[in-house]
C-alpha positions as CSV (number, residue, x, y, z in Angstrom):
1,X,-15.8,10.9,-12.3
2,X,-13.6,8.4,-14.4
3,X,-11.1,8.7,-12.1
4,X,-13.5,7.6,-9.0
5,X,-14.8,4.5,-11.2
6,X,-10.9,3.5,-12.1
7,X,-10.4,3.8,-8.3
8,X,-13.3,1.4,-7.5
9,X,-12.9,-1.1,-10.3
10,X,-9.0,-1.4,-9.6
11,X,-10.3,-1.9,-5.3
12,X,-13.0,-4.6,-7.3
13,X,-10.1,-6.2,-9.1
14,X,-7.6,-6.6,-6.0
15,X,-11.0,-7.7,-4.2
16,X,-11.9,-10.3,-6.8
17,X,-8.7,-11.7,-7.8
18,X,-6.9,-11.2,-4.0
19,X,-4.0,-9.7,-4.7
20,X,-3.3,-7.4,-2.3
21,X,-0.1,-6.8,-3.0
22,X,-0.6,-4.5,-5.1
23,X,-2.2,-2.0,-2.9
24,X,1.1,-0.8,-1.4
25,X,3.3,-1.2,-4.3
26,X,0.3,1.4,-6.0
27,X,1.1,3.5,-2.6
28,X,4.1,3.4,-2.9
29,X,4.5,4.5,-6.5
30,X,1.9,7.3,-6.0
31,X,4.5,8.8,-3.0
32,X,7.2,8.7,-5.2
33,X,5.3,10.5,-8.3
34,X,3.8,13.0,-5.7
35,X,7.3,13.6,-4.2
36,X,9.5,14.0,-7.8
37,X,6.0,16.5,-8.7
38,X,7.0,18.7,-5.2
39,X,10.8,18.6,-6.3
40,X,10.3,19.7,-9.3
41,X,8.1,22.9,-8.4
42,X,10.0,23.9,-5.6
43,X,12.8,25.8,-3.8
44,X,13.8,22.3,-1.9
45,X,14.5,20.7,-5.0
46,X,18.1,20.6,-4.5
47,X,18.0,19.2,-1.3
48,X,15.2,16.4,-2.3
49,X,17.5,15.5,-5.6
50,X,19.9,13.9,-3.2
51,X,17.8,10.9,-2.1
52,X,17.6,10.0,-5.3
């Protein structure tokens, strides 16, 4: 539950304060955290490592 209220306060905060910026830079650094977690647990990890 704390992480839906952190969601809707940090939507409230871009809302309030219009920066909307910052939605795709969050975006962004989600997909690159969810793709070094995948490369890190799996077989194509030498492959990913490259693109770094």
């Amino acid at each position: 539950m704390a992480k839906q209220s952190l969601v809707k306060e940090f939507f409230l905060f871009v809302k309030q304060e219009k920066k909307w910026w910052l939605v795709p830079l969050i975006c962004v650094l989600l997909l690159v955290g969810a793709l070094l977690l995948f490369a890190s647990s799996s077989p194509l990890a030498p492959f990913i490592y490259p693109l770094f």
